[in-house]
N, C-alpha and C positions, 0 to 999 in steps of 0.2 A: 504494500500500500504506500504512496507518495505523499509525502506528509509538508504542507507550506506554510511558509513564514514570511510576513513582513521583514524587506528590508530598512532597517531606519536610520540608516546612513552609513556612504560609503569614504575613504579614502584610498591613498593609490603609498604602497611602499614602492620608492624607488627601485629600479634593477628586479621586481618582483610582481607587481601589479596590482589588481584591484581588491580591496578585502573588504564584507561585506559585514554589518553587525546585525544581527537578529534581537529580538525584543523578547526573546525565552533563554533559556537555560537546561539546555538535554543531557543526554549520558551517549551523545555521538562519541566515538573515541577523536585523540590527538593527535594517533599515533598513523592510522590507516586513511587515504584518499576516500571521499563520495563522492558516488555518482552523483551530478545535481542537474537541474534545471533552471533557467535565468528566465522567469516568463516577464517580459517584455509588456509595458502598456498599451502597444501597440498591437500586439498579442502574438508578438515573436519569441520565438524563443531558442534562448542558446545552449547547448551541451557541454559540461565540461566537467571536470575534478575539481573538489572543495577540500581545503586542507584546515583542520579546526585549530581554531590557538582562542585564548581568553585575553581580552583587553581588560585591562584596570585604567578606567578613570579618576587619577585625581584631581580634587580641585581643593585650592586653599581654604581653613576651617569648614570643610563640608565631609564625609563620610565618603572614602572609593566607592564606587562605579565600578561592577563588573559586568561585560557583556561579551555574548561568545559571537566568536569574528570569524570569515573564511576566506581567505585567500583562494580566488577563483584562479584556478591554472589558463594561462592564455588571454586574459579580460585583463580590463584597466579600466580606471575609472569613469571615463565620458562612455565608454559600452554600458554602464549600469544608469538609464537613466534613472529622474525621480517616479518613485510610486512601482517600483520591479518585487518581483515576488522570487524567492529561492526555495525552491521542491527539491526535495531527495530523494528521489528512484531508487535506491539501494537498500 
């Protein structure tokens, strides 16, 4: 079953590409690639490998921010427009 998440905001690591943040918290591993889906506004959509890492937001006298992130293999950041949905098919 394919399971989708709002993305709610992207940036771009240099030399690496686009990495997506999701607004949940799963038990995907760290360690292994997923299959994903990039569905598109326009109702495109792109295939590719999501590699999971965890962002920590700090910000001054406020409480870390943590949000799990995915470096889409192949994608950068103007590929992910606003309002993209990320599915996992695996």
């Amino acid at each position: 079953m394919a399971i989708e998440y709002d993305i709610i905001d992207v940036f771009e690591i240099t030399g690496r590409g686009a990495v997506v943040l999701i607004g949940e918290t799963t038990d995907r591993s760290v360690f292994n690639p997923h299959k994903v889906e990039l569905l598109k506004p326009d109702g495109g959509i792109v295939r590719t490998e999501a590699y999971k890492d965890l962002v920590l937001r700090r910000m001054p006298n406020a409480t870390p921010v943590e949000k799990e992130g995915y470096l889409l293999k192949g994608l950068h950041k103007p590929d992910v427009p606003l309002g993209s949905r990320l599915r996992f098919v695996d």
